[in-house]
N, C-alpha and C positions, 0 to 999 in steps of 0.2 A: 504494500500500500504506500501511495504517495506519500509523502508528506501535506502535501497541500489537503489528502483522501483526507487526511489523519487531524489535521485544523480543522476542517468544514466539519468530519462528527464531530469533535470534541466541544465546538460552540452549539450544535442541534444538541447535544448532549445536557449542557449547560443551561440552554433556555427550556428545557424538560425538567429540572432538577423542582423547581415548585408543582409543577404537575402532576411528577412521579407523586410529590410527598404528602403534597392535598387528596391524592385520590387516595391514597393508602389511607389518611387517618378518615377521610369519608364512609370508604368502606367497613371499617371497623367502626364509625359508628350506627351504619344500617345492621351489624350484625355478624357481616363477615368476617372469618379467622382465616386471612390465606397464609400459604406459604410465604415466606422472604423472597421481593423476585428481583433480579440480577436483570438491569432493561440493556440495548446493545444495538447499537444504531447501525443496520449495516445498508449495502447500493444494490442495484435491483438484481445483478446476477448471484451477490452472496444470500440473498430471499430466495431466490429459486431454486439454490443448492441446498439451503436449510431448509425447505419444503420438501426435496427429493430425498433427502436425507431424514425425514419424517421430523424433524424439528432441532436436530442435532450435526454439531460442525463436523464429527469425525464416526464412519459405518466401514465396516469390512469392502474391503474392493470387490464390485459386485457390479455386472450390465443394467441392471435395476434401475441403479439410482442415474443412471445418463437417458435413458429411460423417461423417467420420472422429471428428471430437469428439461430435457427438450420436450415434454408435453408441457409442461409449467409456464415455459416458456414461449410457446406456440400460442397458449393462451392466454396471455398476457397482450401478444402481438395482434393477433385476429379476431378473439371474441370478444376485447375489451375489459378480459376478466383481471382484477389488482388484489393481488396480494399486500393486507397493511399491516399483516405482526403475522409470527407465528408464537407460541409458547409451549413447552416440552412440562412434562410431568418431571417435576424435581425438586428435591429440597437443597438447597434453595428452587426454583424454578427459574427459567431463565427464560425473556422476553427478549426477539429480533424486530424491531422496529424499523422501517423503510427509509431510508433517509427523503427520498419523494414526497411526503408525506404533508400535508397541511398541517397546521398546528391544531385543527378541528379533528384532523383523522388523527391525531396523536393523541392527543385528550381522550377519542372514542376507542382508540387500541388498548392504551394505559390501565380505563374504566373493565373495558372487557378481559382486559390481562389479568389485573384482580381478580375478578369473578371466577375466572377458571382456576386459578390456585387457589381459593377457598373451598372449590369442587373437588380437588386433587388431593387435598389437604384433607377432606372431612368424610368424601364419600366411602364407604364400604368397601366397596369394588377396589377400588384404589389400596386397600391396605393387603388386598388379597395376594399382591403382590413380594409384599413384604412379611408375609406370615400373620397377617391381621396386627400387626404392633404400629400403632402408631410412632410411637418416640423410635423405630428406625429408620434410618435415611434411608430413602431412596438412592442418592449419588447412578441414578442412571447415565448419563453423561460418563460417568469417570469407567461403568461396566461396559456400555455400546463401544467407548475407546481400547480398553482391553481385548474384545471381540476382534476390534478391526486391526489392532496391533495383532495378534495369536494368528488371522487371517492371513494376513498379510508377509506374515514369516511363513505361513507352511506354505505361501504360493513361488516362496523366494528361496525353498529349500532347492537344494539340488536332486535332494534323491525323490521328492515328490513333485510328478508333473502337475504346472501350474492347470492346464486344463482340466487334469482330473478334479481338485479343488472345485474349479467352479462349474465343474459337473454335478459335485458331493453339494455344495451350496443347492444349485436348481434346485435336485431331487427333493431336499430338508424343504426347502420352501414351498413343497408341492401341501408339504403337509403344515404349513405353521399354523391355519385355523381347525386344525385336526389336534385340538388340545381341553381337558374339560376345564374349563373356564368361573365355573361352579366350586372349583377348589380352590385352596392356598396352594400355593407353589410352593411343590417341595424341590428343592435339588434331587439329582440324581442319586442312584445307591452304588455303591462300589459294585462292580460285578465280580464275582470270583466262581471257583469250581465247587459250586456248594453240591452237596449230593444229586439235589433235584437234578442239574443241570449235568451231570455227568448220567443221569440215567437216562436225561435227555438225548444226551448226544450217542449214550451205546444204543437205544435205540433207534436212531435216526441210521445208526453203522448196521444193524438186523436188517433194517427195511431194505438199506440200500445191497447189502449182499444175499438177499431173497432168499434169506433160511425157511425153511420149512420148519412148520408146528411140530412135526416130529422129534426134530433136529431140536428146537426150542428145547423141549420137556425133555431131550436125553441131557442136553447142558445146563440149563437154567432151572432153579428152583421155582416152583409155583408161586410161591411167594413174591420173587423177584420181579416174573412175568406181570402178576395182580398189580405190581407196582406201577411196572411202567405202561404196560397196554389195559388196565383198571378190568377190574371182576366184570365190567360187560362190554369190556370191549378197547379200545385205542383212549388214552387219556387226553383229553382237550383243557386247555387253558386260555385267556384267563376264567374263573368262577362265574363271575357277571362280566359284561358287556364291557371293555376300557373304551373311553372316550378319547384319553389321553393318547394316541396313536403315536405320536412323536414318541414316546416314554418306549412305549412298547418298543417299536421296533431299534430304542440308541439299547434295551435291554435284550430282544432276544433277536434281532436281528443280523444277518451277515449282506458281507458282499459279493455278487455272483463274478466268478473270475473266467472271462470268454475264453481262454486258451486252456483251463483247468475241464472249462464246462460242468462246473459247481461251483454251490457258496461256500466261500469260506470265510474266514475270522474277518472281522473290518478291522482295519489299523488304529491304531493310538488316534492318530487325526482325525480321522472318521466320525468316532465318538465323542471324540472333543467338539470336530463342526454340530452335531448333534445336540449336545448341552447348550450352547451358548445359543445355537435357532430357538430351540428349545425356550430359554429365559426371554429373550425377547420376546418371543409369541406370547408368553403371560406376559410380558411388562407392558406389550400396546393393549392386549385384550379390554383392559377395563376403557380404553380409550374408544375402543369399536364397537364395545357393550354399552356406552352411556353418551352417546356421539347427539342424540335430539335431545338430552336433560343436560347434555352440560354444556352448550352452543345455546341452547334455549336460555339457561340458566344466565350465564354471561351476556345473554342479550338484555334479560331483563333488567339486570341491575349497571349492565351500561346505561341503558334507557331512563332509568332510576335516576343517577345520579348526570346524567350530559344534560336530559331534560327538566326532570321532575325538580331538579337540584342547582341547575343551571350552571354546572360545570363548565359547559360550551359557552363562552365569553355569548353575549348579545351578538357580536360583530361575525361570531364563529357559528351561530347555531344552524344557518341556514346551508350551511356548509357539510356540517354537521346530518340534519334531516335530510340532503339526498345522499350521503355513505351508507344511510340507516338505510333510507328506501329503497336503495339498492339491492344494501343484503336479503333485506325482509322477502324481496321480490325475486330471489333468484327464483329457475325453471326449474321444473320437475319436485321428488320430495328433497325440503328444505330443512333442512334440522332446525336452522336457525327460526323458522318461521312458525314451523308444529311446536318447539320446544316451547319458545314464548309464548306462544298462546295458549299451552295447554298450563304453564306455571301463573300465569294470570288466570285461567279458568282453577284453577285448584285456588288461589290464594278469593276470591272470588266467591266463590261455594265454601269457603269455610268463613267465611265474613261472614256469608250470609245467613248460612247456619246459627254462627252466631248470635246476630240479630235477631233472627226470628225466635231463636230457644228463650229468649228474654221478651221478645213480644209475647209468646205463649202465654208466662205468666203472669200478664195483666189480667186483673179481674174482667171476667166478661168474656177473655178473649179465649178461643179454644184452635184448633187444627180444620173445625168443620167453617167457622165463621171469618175468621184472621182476614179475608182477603175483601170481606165487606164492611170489618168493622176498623179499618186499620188504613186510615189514610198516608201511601207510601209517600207522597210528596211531603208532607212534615216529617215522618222518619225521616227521611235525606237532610231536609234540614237540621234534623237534631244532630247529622249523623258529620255534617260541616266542622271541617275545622276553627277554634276560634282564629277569629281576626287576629289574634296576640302572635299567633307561631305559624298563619298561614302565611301573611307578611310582615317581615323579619328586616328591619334595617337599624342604622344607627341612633334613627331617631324614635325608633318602638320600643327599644327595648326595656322602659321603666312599664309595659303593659305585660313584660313575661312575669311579673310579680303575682300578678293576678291568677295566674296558672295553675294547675297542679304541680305540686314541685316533684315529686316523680317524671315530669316532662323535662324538666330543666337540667342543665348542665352547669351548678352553680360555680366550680371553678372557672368555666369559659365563658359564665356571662361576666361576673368581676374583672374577668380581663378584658370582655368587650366594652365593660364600663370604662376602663383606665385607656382603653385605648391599642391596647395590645395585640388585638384580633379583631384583621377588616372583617365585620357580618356583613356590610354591604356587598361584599365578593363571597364570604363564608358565613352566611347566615346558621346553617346546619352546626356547626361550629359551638352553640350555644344550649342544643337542645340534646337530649339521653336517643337511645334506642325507642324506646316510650314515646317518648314527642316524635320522633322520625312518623315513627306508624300514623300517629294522630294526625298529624300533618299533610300524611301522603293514603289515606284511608282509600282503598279502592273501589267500592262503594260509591263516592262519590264523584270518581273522574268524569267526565261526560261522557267519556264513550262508555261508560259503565251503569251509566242513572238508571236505566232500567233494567236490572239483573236483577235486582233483590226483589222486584213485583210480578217478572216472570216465575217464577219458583210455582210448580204443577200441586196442584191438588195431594199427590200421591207424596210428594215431599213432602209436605207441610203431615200430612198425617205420619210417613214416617217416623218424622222428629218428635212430631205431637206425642206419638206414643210410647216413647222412650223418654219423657219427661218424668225423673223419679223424686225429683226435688221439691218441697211441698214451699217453696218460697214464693210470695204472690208478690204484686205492684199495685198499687190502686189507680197507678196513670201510665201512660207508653213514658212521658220524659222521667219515670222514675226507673222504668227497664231499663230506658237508653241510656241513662247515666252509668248503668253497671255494666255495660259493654266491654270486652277486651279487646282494643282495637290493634292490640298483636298480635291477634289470634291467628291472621293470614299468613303474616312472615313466618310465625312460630311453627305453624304445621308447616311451611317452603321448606324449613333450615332440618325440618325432622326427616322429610320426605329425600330431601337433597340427600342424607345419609344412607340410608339405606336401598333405595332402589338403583335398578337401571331402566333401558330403554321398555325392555319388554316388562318388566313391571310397572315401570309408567306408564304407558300405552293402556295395560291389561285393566291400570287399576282407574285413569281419570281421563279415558275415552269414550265417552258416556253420548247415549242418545240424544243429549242438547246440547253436547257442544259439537257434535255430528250435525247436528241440523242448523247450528247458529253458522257453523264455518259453512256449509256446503261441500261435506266432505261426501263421497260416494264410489261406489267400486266400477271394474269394467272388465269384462272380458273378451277371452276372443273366441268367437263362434266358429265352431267346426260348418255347419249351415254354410252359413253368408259370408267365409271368409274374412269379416273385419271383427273389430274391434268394437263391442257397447256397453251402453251403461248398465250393470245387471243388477244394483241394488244401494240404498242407502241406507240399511239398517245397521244401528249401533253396532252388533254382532261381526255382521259380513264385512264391516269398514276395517274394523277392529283384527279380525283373523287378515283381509291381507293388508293390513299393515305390519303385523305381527311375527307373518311370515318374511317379510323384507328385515327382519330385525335379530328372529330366532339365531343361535349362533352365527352370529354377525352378517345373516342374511345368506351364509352357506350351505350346502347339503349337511347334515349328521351324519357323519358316518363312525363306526364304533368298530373295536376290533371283538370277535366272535369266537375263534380259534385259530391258536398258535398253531396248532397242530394236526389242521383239517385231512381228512381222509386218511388217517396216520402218515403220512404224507410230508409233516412238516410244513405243509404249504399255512398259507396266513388267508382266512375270512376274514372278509371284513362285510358289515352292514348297515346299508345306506337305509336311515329311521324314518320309514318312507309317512309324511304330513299331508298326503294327496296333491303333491308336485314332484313333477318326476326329475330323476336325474337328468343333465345331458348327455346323453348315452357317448358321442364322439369326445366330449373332454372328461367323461367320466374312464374312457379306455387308453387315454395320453396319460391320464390320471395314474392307472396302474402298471405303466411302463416305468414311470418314475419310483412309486414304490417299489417294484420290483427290484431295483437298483440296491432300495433300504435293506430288504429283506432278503434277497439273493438267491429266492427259492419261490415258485408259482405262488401266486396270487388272484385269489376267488373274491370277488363280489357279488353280494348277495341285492337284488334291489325290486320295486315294485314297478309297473307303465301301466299305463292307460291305454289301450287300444282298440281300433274299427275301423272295420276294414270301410273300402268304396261303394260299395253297395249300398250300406246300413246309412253312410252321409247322402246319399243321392235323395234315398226314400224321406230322410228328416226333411232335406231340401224341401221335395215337395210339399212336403206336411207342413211346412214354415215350421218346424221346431231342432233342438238337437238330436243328435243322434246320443244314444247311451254307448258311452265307452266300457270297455269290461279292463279292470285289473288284475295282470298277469305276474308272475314271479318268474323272473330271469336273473340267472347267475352268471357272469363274464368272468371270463378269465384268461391270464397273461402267462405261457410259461416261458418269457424268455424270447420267442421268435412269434407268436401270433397270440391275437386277440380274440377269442372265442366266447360265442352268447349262446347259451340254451336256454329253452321253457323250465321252471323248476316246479313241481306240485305246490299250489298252496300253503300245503301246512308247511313246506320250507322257509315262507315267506311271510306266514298270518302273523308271527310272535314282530315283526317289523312295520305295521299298518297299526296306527293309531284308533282307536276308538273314533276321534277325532281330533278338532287338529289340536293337538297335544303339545303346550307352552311349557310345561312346569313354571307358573309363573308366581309363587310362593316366596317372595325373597328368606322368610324363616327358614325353610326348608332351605333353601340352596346354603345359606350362611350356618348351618349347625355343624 
């Protein structure tokens, strides 16, 4: 880098340095606890290295990441599309800022940089990483460099061909979302010559010299046989179904060697590329599991604080609101756009709940009458910030007295009394967590004034009827006064912990906010060739969404048997949710495993199919044809790709009831 590179950030650097510091203590007064983050001003091709590099300066030497940079790049140049920050899961985290950048896009990157390291910092998912301990570092950064240094020397050894490496790379990468995601990451286990594994291999040495059962039982004790080929028959492993496939095969896996024309051991390196694919594949996971709640999440509380807060200078906002309406608007599914509006629908419906559990108990009022006897337009008034903390300058501030002082920030109004702290720029500055909420009550934004008089008959009895508190009102302003007006943040911050995508989707995808967005499904007609609208029910919105999101929106495939057909070969089985594989990248698919394992490989999976005839007759009828689901097993041994029909019950224990989420976050975190 030039020097002149190295003056121009160091002064963008400098005019950030109140920005950085304001936004940090802002955030922490809405609530947020983020990470420490490290901000880093870099020019537009070290952005697009840091993007192809998934948010980190240094990754194993790999076609990938050139890859990844000239598409970054391409779209940067023809569709318009700008990258204004990236930031990486780490403690500290660490933020790349554009040097391009307006002082309005820095302020809105800054806000949103925040937000995602209070996400990294707090969420569940995120800790799974780290054995669920919070107080351990992550230091990803300092592991992914480790990776790319160990890389990088076995492709610069002499006695290992560098091609081979980045052959061993591909194959690992065939499988990194072939990991269960659902557990803490454990490191690998030493492997050694434990008995099991020696009875493995003498039987694998029987099979392969086609002893006869006679021959067996003149050598071999009964006992011994029971052992390795089991009292009814060949033993299969593992017990239940592993997810983890990566595991499996750096564990029982070999490499097939062309000139031997068998598998045998994989090298020291082998296993090593394995582990470290391995760690990464759980370190992005929680990033690809929680991708619409933590983009959603950081939007909202950018939003928070650039607008609500007026971070964005007067001079900056409008600058400001088209970067916003940009993202919000991007094509196809948005993260940024589903997330935020589902974290204001959740903050939203618990306000309103709220309110309403308090109107209930007014005298008079009940769940059957509420919506006759209960004038929503005064609730919103009562529901008004006061004047005292909704406007906040240097010359209001002898009216914060009058407040509840739970609202108040008494050491920060004393200083805005002496002068200390501009409120005319840092109003927020003066008020707790408490007064934030009050001040910014969702309830009554505009675009929100009618949510709390929408609320359906069936609601309202819902809540009616779980009312176990025998406390009455004799007026609504005596309910409203006992309002929690943290109640929306407080269930965000709880929500933020422990879910991800598929459980936020599962749990606050609900039939009115399907109908308030216009959200709706579509398929495509085997008939009429295209593509239509086939439903908008809460349900059907929901499953395919659900399904774009279910491990990270990829096939499930699990491993079945080590040891299929005594054989040694590897089943594996795709956990068919009524979407079928791609049959042509599902059979690339197991060329590449076969590399891992070194020995045939079986997949097990379900299709759809109908023939021409059966679409011709729907045609006419104007409806679909009925598809029938079949069981096919492929398999790779080495030189061809082979599909047969397999009976049913091969395939029934892999077909869901339905479409099957496990979307239990308790369950998955036990």
């Amino acid at each position: 880098m030039s020097e002149t590179d190295r003056f121009r950030k160091q002064a963008i650097a400098t005019d950030l340095e109140e920005p950085v510091e304001e936004a940090r203590a802002l955030a922490q007064k809405l609530g947020l606890e983020p990470y420490p983050v490290n901000y880093w001003i870099v020019d537009y091709d070290e952005m697009n290295e840091l993007i192809a590099y998934g948010g980190f300066q240094s990754r194993y030497p790999h076609w990938r990441w050139g890859m990844q940079y000239d598409r970054q790049q391409k779209q940067g140049q023809y569709s318009g599309g700008k990258a204004f920050e990236i930031v990486n899961n780490d403690n500290p985290a660490h933020a790349f800022l554009q040097e391009s950048n307006t002082i309005a896009d820095q302020k809105a990157v800054i806000t949103h940089v925040e937000a995602h390291s209070d996400f990294f910092a707090n969420n569940e998912w995120f800790g799974m990483f780290t054995s669920g301990r919070s107080d351990e570092q992550v230091d990803a950064a300092a592991m992914l460099e480790r990776h790319a240094r160990a890389i990088g020397e076995y492709m610069q050894d002499p006695d290992i061909d560098r091609a081979e490496v980045e052959k061993w790379v591909d194959h690992t990468l065939t499988l990194e979302d072939n990991i269960d995601q659902h557990q803490v990451f454990v490191r690998r286990r030493e492997m050694g010559d434990t008995d099991e594994e020696l009875d493995d291999d003498l039987a694998e040495k029987l099979d392969e010299l086609g002893i006869s059962d006679e021959v067996k039982g003149e050598v071999f004790t009964e006992e011994w046989l029971e052992k390795v080929e089991g009292e009814d028959g060949p033993v299969s492993f593992p017990e239940e179904p592993e997810r983890d496939v990566l595991a499996f095969v750096r564990e029982h896996g070999k490499q097939y060697d062309e000139e031997a024309g068998k598998a045998v051991e994989m090298a020291e390196w082998q296993r090593d590329v394995l582990d470290m694919m391995r760690a990464e594949a759980y370190y992005f996971a929680a990033q690809k599991m929680t991708k619409v709640m933590n983009e959603g999440w950081a939007a909202y509380w950018e939003s928070m604080m650039m607008s609500d807060e007026a971070f964005a200078g007067a001079d900056e906002f409008l600058n400001y609101a088209d970067h916003m309406a940009k993202v919000l608007a991007s094509p196809g599914l948005n993260p940024y756009s589903l997330g935020m509006e589902l974290w204001e629908y959740l903050e939203n419906t618990t306000n309103r709940q709220e309110v309403l559990e308090h109107l209930l108990r007014v005298e008079g009022v009940s769940w059957r009458n509420l919506t006759e006897v209960v004038d929503f337009d005064e609730v919103l008034e009562h529901l008004e910030p006061p004047a005292a903390i909704d406007t906040i300058t240097s010359k209001t501030l002898d009216a914060l007295e009058e407040v509840p002082e739970e609202w108040i920030d008494r050491e920060a109004l004393e200083a805005a009394h002496e002068g200390e702290i501009d409120v005319d720029r840092y109003p927020w500055k003066v008020l707790t967590y408490e007064g934030l909420a009050r001040r910014h009550y969702s309830l009554v934004k505009r675009h929100n004034r009618g949510f709390l008089s929408q609320v359906s008959q069936n609601e309202l009895e819902r809540i009616g009827r779980y009312l176990f508190d025998d406390a009455r009102y004799s007026t609504v302003e005596e309910a409203l006064a006992d309002v929690d007006f943290t109640a929306g943040w407080d269930r965000m911050y709880d929500v933020r912990e422990s879910h991800n995508d598929v459980t936020f989707l599962d749990e606050f995808l609900t039939q009115e906010f399907i109908t308030d967005n216009d959200y709706f499904t579509y398929e495509y007609s085997q008939a009429s060739g295209q593509f239509h609208v086939s439903s908008d029910e809460a349900e059907d919105v929901k499953k395919k969404l659900l399904l774009q999101f279910t491990n990270f929106g990829k096939p499930t495939i699990a491993v079945y048997d080590g040891n299929y057909d005594n054989a040694n070969e590897l089943l594996l089985g795709h956990q068919y949710n009524g979407v079928m594989l791609d049959i042509t990248k599902a059979t690339e698919t197991l060329k590449r495993i076969f590399e891992l394992w070194g020995r045939p490989v079986n997949l097990l999976t379900i299709v759809k199919e109908v023939d021409d005839h059966d679409i011709e007759v729907a045609r006419r009828r104007n409806r679909e044809p009925e598809l029938e689901e079949r069981g096919k097993r492929l398999r790779y041994d080495g030189n061809e790709v082979t599909m047969e029909d397999v009976p049913w019950e091969a395939v029934e224990h892999l077909a869901a009831d339905d479409v099957d989420y496990d979307t239990k976050p308790d369950d998955w975190l036990a």
